[in-house]
C-alpha positions as CSV (number, residue, x, y, z in Angstrom):
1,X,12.7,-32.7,22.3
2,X,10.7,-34.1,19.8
3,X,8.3,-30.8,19.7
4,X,11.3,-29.1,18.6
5,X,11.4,-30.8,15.2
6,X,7.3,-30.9,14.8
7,X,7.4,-27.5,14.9
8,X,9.9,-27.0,12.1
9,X,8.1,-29.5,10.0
10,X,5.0,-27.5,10.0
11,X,6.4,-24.1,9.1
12,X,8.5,-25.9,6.3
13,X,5.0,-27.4,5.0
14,X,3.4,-24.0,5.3
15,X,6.3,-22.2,3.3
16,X,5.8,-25.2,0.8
17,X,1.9,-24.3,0.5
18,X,2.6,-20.7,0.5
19,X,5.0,-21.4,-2.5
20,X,2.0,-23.5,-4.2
21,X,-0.6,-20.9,-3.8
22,X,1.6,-18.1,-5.1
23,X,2.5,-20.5,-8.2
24,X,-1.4,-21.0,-8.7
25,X,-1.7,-17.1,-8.5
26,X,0.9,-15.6,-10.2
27,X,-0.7,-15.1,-13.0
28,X,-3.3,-12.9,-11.7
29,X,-0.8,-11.0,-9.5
30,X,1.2,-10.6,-12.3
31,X,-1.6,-9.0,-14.1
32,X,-2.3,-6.5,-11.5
33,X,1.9,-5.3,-11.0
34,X,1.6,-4.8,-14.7
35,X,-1.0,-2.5,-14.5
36,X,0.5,-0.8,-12.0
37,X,4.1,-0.3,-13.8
38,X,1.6,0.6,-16.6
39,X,0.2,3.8,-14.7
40,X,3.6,4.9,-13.7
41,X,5.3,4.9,-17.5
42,X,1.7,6.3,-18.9
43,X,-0.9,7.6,-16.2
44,X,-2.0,11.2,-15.9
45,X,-1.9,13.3,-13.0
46,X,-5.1,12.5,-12.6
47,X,-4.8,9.0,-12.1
48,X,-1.7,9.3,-9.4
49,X,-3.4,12.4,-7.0
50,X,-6.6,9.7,-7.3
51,X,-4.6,6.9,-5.9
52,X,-2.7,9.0,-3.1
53,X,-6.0,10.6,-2.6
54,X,-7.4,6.9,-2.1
55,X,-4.5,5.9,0.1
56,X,-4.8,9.2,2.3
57,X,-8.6,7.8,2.5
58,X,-8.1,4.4,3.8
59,X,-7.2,4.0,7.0
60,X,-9.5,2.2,8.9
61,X,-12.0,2.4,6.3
62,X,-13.1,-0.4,3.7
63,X,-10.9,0.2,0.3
64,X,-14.1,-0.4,-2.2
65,X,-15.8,2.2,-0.3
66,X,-12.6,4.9,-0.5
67,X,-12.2,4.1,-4.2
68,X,-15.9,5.0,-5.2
69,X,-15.3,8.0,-2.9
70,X,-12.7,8.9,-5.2
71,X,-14.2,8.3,-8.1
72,X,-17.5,10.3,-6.8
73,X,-15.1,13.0,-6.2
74,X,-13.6,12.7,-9.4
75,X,-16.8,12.8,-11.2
76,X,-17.8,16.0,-8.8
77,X,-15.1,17.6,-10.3
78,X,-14.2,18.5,-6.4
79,X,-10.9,15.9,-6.0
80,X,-8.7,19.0,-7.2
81,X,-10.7,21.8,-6.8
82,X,-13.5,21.2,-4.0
83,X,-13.4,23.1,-0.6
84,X,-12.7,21.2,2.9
85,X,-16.2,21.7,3.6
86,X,-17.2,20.3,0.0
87,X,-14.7,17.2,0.4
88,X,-15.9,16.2,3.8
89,X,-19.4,16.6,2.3
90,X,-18.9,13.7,0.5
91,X,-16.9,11.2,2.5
92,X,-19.7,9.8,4.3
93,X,-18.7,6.3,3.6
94,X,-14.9,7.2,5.1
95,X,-14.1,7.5,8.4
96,X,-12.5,10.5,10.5
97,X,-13.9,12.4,7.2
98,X,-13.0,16.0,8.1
99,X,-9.5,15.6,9.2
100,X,-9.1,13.3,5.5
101,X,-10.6,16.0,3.7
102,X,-8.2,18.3,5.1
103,X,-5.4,16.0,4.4
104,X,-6.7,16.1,0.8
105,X,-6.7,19.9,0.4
106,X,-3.0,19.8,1.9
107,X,-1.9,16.7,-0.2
108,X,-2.8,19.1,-3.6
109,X,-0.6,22.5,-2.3
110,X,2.5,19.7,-2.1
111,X,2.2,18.6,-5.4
112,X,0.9,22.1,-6.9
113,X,2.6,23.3,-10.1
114,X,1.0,26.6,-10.8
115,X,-2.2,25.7,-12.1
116,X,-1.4,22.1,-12.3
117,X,-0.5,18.9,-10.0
118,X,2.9,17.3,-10.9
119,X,3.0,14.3,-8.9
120,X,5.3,12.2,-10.7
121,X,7.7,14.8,-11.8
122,X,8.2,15.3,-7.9
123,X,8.5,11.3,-6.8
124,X,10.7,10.4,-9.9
125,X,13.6,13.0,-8.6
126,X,14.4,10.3,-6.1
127,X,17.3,8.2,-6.4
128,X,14.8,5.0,-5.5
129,X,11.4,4.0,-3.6
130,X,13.1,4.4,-0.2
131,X,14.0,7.2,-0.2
132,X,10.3,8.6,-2.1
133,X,8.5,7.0,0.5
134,X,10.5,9.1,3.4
135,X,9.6,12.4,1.2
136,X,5.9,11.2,1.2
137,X,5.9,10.1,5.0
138,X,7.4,13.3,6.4
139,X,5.3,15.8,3.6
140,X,2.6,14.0,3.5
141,X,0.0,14.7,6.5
142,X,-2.1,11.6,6.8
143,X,0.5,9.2,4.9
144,X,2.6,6.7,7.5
145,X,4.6,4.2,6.2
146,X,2.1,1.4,5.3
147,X,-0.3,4.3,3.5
148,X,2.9,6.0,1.7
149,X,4.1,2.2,0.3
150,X,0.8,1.6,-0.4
151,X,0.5,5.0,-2.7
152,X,4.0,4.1,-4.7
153,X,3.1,0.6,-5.2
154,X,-0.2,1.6,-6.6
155,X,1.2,3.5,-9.5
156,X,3.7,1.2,-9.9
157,X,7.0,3.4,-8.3
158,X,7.8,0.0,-6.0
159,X,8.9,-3.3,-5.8
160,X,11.0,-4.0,-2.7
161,X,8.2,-2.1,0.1
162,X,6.0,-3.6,2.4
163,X,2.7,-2.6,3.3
164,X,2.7,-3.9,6.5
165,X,-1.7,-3.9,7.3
166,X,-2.9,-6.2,9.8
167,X,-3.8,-9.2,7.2
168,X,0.2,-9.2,6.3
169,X,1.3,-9.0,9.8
170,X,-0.5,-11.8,11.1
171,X,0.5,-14.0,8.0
172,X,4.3,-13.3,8.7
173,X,3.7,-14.2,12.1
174,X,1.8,-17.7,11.5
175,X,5.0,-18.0,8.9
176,X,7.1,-17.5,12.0
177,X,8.9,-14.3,10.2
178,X,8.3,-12.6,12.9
179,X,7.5,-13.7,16.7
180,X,4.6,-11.7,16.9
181,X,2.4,-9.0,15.9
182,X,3.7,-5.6,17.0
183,X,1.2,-3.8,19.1
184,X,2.4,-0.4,17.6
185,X,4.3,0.2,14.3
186,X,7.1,2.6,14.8
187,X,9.6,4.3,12.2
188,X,11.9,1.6,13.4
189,X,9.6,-1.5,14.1
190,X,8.4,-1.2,10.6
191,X,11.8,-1.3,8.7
192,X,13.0,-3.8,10.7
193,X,9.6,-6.4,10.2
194,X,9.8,-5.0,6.6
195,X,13.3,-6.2,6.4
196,X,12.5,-9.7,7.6
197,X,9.9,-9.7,4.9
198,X,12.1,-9.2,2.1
199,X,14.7,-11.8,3.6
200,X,11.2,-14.4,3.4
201,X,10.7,-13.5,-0.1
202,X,14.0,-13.6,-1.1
203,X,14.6,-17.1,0.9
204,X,10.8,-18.2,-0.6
205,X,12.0,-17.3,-4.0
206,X,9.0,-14.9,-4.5
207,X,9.8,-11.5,-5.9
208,X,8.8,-9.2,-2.9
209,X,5.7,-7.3,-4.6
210,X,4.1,-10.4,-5.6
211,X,4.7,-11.7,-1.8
212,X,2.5,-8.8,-0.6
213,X,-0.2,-9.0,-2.9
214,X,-0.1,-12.6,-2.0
215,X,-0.7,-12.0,1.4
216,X,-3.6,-9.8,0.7
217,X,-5.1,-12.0,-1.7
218,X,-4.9,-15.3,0.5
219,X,-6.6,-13.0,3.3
220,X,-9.7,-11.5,0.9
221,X,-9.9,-13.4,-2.0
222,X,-9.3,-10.9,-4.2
223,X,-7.0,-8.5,-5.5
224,X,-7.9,-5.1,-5.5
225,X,-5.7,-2.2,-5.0
């Protein structure tokens, strides 16, 4: 019986420390949301088809590496204009290169405006961030739901999402938000741990996008993008 009571002790305390570090932090992660509300009210088109491009490029690759792929790309002058062939040419440092560089060239006919991209034009015509990540996830190729929440939080279109990687899942489960890790993250599985989140944060008293980039800062040190 006693066990029982133990156990709730210790995930008390680690709420408690979680609360401590994020009051020790918040600064810096309030630094970081600012620049990201900053891009959405004043960044180019540019900037956002670079981050979705940079989101598209991540998965299950390192996120310094994808950003100085974009930025090589950029600086190519073959982000919006380079072939498949020409993209994939210079993803060496990303993995599963070809089928990203095809989900690059597909990304730009979505957003294509004649002559021009009009990225946020498109994902401000949503009523909110929900519903602009569904829009991304099913037009998208290459963007699930982590990648797609990851892209609107990045140029500062969301404040309620979860981006649900494998550092934040295992710190909700040590938390005891969830019971354990799910071995595959469904439509379903996801808005339902994503959920849970958002009842933590509110219960935690820690606005929900802070939360996250808590998470990933407690797991890496740092916060980066």
């Amino acid at each position: 019986m006693s066990a029982i009571p133990r156990q709730v002790r210790a995930v008390r305390g680690a709420h408690l420390q979680l609360k401590r570090q994020w009051e020790q932090v918040r600064p810096v992660l309030e630094q970081r949301l600012l620049a990201f509300r900053k891009l959405w009210k004043s960044g180019s088109e540019t900037e956002f088809f670079s981050e979705l491009a940079f989101c598209l490029f991540t998965p299950q690759s390192k996120a310094q590496s994808c950003w100085a792929t974009v930025e090589c790309l950029r600086n190519k002058s073959l982000l919006f204009g380079g072939t498949q062939q020409q993209v994939s040419k210079e993803l060496n440092r990303v993995r599963f290169r070809y089928n990203k560089a095809h989900y690059l060239l597909e990304a730009r006919k979505v957003f294509a405006a004649g002559d021009k991209l009009s990225v946020r034009t498109k994902l401000s015509s949503f009523p909110d961030e929900f519903s602009a990540r569904e829009w991304i996830v099913q037009n998208i190729k290459g963007l699930g739901y982590k990648e797609a929440t990851h892209f609107l939080r990045n140029i500062g279109a969301s404040r309620e999402l979860a981006i649900l990687d494998r550092h934040i899942l295992r710190r909700l489960c040590a938390l005891r938000v969830i019971k354990e890790i799910p071995s595959t993250l469904s439509r379903a599985v996801y808005l339902d741990v994503e959920k849970k989140m958002q009842r933590f944060a509110r219960k935690c008293a820690i606005p929900m996008e802070h939360l996250d980039l808590l998470f990933w800062y407690m797991a890496t040190g740092e916060v980066f993008k």
